[in-house]
C-alpha positions in Angstrom: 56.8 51.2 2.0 53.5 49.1 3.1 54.6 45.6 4.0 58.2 46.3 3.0 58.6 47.1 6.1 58.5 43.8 7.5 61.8 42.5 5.5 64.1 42.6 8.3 62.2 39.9 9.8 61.5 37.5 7.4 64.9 38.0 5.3 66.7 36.0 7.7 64.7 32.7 6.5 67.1 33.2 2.5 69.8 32.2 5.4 68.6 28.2 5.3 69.7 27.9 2.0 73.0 30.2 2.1 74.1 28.3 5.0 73.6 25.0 3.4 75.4 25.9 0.3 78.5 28.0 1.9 79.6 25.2 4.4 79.6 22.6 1.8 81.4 24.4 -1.1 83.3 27.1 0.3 86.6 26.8 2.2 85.6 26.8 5.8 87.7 30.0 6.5 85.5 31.9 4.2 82.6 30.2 5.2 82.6 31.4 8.3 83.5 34.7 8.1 80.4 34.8 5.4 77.8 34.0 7.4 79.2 35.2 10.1 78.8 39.0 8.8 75.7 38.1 7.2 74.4 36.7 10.4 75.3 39.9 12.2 73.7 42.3 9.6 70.5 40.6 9.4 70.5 40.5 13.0 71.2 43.9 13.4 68.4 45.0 11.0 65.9 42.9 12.5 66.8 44.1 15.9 66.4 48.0 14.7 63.1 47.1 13.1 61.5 46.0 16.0 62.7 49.0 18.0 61.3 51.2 15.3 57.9 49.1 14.9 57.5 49.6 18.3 57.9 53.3 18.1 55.9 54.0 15.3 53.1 51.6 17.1 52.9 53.5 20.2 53.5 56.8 19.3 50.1 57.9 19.0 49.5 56.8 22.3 47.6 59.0 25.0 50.7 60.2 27.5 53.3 59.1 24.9 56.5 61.2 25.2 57.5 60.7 22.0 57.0 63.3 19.4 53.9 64.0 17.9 55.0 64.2 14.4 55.4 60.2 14.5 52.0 58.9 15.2 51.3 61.5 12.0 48.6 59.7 9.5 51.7 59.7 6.7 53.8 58.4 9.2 51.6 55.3 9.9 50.6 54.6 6.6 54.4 53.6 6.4 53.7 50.6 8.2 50.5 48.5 7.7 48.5 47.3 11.0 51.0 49.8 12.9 48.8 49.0 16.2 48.8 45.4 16.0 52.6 45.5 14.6 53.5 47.8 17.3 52.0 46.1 20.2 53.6 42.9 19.7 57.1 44.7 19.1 57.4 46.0 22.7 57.5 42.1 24.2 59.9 40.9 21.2 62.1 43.8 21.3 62.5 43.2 25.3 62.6 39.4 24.9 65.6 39.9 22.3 67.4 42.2 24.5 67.7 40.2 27.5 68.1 37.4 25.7 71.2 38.4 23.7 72.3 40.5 27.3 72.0 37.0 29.1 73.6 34.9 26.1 76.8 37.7 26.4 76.4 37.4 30.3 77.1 33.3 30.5 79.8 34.3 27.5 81.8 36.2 30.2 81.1 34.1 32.9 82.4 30.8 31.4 85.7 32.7 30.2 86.2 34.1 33.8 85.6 31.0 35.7 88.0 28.6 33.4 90.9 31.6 33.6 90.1 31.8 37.6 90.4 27.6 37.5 93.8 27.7 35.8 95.0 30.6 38.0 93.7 29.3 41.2 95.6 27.0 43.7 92.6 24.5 43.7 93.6 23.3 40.4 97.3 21.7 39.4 98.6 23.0 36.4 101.3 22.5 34.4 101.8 25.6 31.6 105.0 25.5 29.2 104.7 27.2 25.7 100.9 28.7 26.1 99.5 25.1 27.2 98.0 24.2 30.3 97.9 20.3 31.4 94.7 19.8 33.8 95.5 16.8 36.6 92.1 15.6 35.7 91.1 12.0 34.5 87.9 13.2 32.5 89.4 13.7 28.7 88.4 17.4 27.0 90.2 19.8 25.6 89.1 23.6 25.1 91.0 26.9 23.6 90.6 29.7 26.6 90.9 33.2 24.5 93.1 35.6 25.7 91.5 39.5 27.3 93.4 42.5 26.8 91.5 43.9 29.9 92.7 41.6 32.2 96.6 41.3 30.1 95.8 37.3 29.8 97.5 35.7 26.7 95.2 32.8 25.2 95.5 29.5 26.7 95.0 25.6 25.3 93.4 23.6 28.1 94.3 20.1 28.1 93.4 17.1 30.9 95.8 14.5 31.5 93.2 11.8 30.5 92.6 13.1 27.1 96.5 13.2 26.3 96.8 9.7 27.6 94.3 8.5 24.9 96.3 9.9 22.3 99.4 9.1 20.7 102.4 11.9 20.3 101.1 12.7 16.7 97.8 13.1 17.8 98.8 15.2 20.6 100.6 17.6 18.2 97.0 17.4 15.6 95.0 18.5 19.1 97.3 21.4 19.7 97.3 22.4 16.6 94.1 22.2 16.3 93.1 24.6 19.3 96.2 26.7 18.9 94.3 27.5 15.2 90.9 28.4 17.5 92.7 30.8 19.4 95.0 32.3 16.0 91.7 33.0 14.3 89.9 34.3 17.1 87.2 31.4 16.4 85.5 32.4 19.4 84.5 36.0 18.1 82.7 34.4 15.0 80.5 31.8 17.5 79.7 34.7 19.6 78.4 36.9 17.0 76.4 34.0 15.4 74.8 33.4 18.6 73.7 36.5 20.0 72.2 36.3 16.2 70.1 33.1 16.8 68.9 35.1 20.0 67.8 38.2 18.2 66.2 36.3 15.0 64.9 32.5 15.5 65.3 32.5 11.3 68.8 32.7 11.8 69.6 29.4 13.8 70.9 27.6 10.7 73.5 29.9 10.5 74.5 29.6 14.2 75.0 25.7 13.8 76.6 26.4 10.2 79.1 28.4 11.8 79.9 25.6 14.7 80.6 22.9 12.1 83.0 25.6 9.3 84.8 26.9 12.6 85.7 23.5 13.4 86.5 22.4 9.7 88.5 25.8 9.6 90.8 24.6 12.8 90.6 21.0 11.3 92.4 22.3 7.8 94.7 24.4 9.7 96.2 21.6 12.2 96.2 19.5 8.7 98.2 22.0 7.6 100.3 22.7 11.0 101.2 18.8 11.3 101.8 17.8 7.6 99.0 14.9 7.8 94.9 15.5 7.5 94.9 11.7 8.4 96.9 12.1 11.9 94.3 15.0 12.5 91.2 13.0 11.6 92.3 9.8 13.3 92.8 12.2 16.4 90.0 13.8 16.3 87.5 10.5 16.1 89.9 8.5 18.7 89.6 12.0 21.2 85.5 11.7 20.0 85.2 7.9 21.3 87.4 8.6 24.4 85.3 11.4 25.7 82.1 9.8 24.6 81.3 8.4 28.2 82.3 11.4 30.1 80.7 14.3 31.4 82.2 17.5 29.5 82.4 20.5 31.7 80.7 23.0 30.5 83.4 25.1 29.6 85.1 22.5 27.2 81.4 22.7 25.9 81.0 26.5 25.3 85.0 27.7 24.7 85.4 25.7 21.1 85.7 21.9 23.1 87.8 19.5 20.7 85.7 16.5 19.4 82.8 18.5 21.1 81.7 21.2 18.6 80.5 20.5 15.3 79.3 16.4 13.7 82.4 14.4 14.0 82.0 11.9 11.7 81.4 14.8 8.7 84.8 16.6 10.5 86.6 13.4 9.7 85.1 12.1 6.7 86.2 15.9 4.9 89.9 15.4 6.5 89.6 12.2 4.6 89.2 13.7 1.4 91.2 16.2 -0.5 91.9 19.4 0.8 90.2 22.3 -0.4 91.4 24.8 -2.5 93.4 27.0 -0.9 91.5 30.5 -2.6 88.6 31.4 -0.2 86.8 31.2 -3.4 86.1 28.6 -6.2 86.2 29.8 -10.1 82.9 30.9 -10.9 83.2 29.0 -13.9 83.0 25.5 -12.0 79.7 24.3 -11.0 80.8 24.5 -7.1 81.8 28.0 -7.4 78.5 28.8 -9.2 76.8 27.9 -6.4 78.8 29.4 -3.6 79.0 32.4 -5.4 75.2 32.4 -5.9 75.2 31.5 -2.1 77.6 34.7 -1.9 75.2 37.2 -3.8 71.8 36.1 -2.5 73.3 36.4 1.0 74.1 40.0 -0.1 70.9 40.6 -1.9 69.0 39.9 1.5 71.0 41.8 4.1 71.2 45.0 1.7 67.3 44.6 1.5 66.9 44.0 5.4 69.3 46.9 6.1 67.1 49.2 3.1 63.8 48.6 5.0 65.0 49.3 8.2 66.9 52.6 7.3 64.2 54.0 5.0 61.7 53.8 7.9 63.8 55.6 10.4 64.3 58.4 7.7 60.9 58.6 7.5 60.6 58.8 11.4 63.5 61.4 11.1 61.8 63.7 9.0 58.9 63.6 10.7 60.6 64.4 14.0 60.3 68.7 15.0 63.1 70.5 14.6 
């Protein structure tokens, strides 16, 4: 294998240009779920071949209670500079786990905290029709995902001061607009993209892809819900300007915030312009579609490498393990 080995951790820098190229020809619904997956594989890879560095590193070990048959000569030769490679695994491996384990933590805790808000007496709440009007002056707007755990149906969060800076059409382009975050479960595909970012620095530029095609994909689909991409781009800068000044809570922040996520000014400039084509993918005979689907197949290309590496060395760890 020799320094083959090392893919899953360096694959994840093909993801710079794949994420440049998918958010700016493909349809933001299939941009997102695109590097979203990939984001997730070549996290997942990465995260295994750290664990497996690490073991082959320190199996040979005084004390170790690992088998013997991994810190075999043929089993190192696998993996060049297996002391140094292994050493420095045990502190990356740990940092990524409590990383992603705190990242999922603060997930939770945001969720829990705006459902206890809304369910709480502290807070005056109006709900009719799966929306919830906040008493407050501060203007944000968030989608609150439902949990199947607790039986708690998805929520749109809504202050009073942001609907008072917005006209009845605009009103109708925000709730459509998070009503679409909470139909596509947009909250799944940040999540994953994060805890990717957490396991493999490489893979940041896909995190802050995802946040802006999530966005676009909720922009398109209030477009779509309202039957005007101006009303919905007019809202969105208008909701932008009005919520400038004020302090966001963090939960408007972290639960898909409307005018929070994602450049504003490239949100409304693409509402602005055609639609796009309503396939998730552009004839490959176009110069656009050549690119995303080159975008497509060297996204492919890498995880299938990353996920090769890191399988082939636990075979070989495998069949050097006793019966």
């Amino acid at each position: 294998m020799g320094v083959f080995v090392f893919l899953p951790l360096i694959l994840p820098l093909t993801a710079w240009p794949v994420a440049r190229l998918a958010e700016q020809h493909l349809h933001p619904r299939a941009a997102t779920r695109l590097l979203s997956a990939v984001a997730a594989v070549l996290a997942v890879c990465s995260t295994l071949c750290l664990a497996l560095l690490m073991v082959v590193g320190t199996a040979q070990l005084p004390g170790n209670p690992l088998p013997d048959g991994w810190s075999d000569p043929e089993v190192r030769e696998a993996l060049p500079y297996d002391e140094v490679a292994g050493t420095a695994a045990i502190p990356a491996l740990f940092a990524v786990l409590l990383s992603c384990g705190r990242a999922t933590w603060r997930h939770g805790r945001v969720r829990r905290r705006a459902a206890q808000a809304l369910a709480g007496g502290g807070v005056s709440a109006s709900a009719g029709g799966g929306v919830a009007v906040l008493p407050d002056r501060t203007p944000y707007a968030y989608a609150l995902p439902g949990s199947r755990r607790a039986r708690r149906a998805g929520r749109i969060v809504v202050t009073a001061g942001m609907l008072a800076g917005l006209d009845c059409a605009e009103r109708s382009a925000l709730l459509a607009h998070e009503r679409a975050h909470l139909t596509g479960r947009h909250h799944r595909f940040l999540l994953a993209v994060q805890l990717a970012a957490r396991a493999n620095p490489f893979l940041r530029p896909l995190r802050t892809a995802v946040s802006y095609t999530a966005e676009r994909w909720a922009d398109e689909e209030a477009a779509a819900a309202v039957g005007s991409r101006r009303a919905v781009a007019r809202a969105i800068g208008k909701a932008a300007l009005i919520s400038h000044a004020a302090p966001v809570p963090v939960s408007a922040s972290a639960l898909a915030g409307f005018a929070v996520a994602g450049p504003v000014p490239r949100r409304v400039a693409a509402l602005l312009a055609p639609a796009p084509a309503a396939g998730s993918w552009p004839p490959v005979r176009t110069a656009v579609g050549l690119a995303a689907w080159g975008a497509a197949a060297g996204a492919a290309v890498s995880a299938l490498s990353s996920a090769n590496s890191a399988v082939t060395l636990f075979l070989v760890l495998r069949a050097a393990t006793p019966l």
